[in-house]
C-alpha positions in Angstrom: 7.6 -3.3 16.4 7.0 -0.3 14.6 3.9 0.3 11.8 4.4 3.7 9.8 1.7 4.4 7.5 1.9 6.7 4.8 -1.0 8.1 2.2 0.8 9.2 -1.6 -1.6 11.1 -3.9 0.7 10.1 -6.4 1.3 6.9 -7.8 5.2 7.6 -8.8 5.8 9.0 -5.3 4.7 5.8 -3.9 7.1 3.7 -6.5 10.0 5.8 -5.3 9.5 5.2 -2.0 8.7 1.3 -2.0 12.0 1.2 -4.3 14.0 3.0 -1.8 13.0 1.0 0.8 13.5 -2.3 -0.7 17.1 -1.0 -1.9 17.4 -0.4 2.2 17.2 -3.7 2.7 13.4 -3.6 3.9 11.9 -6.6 2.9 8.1 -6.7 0.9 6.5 -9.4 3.2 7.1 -6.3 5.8 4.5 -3.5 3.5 1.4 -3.2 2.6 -0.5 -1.5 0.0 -4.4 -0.7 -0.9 -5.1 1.6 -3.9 -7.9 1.1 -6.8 -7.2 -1.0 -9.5 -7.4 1.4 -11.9 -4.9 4.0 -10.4 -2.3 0.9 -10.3 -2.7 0.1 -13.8 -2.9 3.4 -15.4 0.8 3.3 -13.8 2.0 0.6 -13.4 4.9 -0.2 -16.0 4.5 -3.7 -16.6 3.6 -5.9 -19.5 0.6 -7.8 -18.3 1.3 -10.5 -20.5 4.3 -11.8 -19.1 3.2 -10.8 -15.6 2.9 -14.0 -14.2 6.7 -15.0 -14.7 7.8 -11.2 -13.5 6.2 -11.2 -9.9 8.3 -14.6 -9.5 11.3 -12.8 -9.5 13.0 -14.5 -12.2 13.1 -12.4 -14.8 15.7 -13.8 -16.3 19.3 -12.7 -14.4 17.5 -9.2 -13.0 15.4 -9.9 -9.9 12.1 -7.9 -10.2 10.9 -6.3 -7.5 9.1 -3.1 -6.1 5.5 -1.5 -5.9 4.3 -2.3 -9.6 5.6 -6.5 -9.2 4.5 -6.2 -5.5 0.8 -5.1 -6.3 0.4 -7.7 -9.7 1.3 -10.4 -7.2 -2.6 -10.0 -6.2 -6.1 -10.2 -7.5 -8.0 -6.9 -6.8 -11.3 -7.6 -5.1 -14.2 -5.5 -6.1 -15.2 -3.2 -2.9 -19.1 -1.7 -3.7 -18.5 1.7 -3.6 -15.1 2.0 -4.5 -14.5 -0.4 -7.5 -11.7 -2.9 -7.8 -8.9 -2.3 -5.0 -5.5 -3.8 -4.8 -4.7 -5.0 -1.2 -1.4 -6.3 -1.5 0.2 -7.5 2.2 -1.6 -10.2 4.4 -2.8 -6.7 7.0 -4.2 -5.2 4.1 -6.2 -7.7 2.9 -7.5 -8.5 6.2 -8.3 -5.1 6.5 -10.5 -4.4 3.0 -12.4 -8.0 4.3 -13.4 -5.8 7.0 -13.9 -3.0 5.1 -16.5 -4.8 3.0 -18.4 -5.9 6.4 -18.4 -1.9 7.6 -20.4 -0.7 4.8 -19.8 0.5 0.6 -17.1 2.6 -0.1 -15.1 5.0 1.7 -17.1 4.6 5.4 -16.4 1.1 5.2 -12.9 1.8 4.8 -12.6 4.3 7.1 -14.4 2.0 9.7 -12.3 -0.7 9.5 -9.0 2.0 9.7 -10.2 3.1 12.8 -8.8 0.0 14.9 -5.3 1.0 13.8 -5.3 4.8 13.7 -7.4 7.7 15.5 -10.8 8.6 13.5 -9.3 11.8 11.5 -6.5 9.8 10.4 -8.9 7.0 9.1 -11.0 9.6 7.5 -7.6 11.0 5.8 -6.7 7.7 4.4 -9.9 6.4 3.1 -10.5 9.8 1.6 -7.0 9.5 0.1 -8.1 6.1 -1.6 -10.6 7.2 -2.8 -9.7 9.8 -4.7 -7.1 7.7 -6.1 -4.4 7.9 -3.8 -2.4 5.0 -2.3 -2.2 3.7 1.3 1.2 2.2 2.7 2.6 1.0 5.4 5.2 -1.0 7.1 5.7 -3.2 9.8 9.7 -3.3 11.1 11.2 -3.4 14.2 11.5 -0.4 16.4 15.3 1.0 15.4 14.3 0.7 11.8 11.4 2.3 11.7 12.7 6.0 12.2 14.0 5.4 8.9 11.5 3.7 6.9 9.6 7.2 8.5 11.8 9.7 6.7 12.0 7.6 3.5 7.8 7.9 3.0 7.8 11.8 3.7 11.1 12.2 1.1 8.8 10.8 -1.1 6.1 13.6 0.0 3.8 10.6 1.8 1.6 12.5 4.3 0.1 11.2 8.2 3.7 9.6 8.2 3.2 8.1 11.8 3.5 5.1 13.7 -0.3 5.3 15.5 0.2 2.7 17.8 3.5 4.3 19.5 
């Protein structure tokens, strides 16, 4: 098993990428995302209003899916420090829970990133956040994950790495 993580300072790059890897045949229950609230919505293109029957997938014969669908599929919890954050993926919420026991804002985030990645890389990524950036990753098996790698840096992610490896 294979977890590449990725950090976009750009929403759109982030979209790309998702949507590249879903069109690869990745699958969403595989990623995870934590960005603030109010970087997703100030990009996300979706009418809230009919947001509910979008993230269900039936939009009528088109199948909705990618980082905007993936994301309003979630609540975002308020995190002291950092506002409202989206943690969409069963790691990442586990992770901003923890986050929220480590202390306000960015140190608690970068406390809790610590179990995965090395201590500059944690600092890097809850940085990123929260300056409005957007923290992915994926979990995939080991011959896939090469690939899911080169799609995040085409789409200019940077600390594209499986840590564990």
């Amino acid at each position: 098993m294979k977890v590449i993580y990725a950090l976009f300072g750009r929403y759109a790059d982030a979209r790309g990428a998702v949507k590249e890897l879903l069109d690869q045949g990745y699958n969403d229950d595989e990623m995870n995302v934590i960005v603030q609230a109010d970087i997703a919505h100030e990009h996300m293109d979706l009418d809230f209003s009919s947001v509910g029957v979008e993230v269900t997938d039936e939009v009528g014969t088109r199948t909705s899916r990618g980082l905007d669908p993936f994301l309003a599929a979630h609540t975002p919890v308020p995190v002291p420090g950092l506002g409202e954050v989206y943690a969409a993926g069963d790691l990442a919420t586990m992770l901003v829970k923890a986050a929220m026991v480590h202390g306000a804002g960015a140190d608690g985030l970068q406390s809790a990133l610590k179990d995965f990645v090395p201590l500059d890389v944690a600092q890097a990524f809850a940085g990123g956040i929260s300056r409005g950036g957007l923290l992915f990753w994926i979990r995939t098996g080991d011959e896939r994950g090469g690939i899911a790698a080169q799609t995040l840096r085409r789409y200019h992610g940077q600390y594209v790495d499986d840590y564990v490896g």
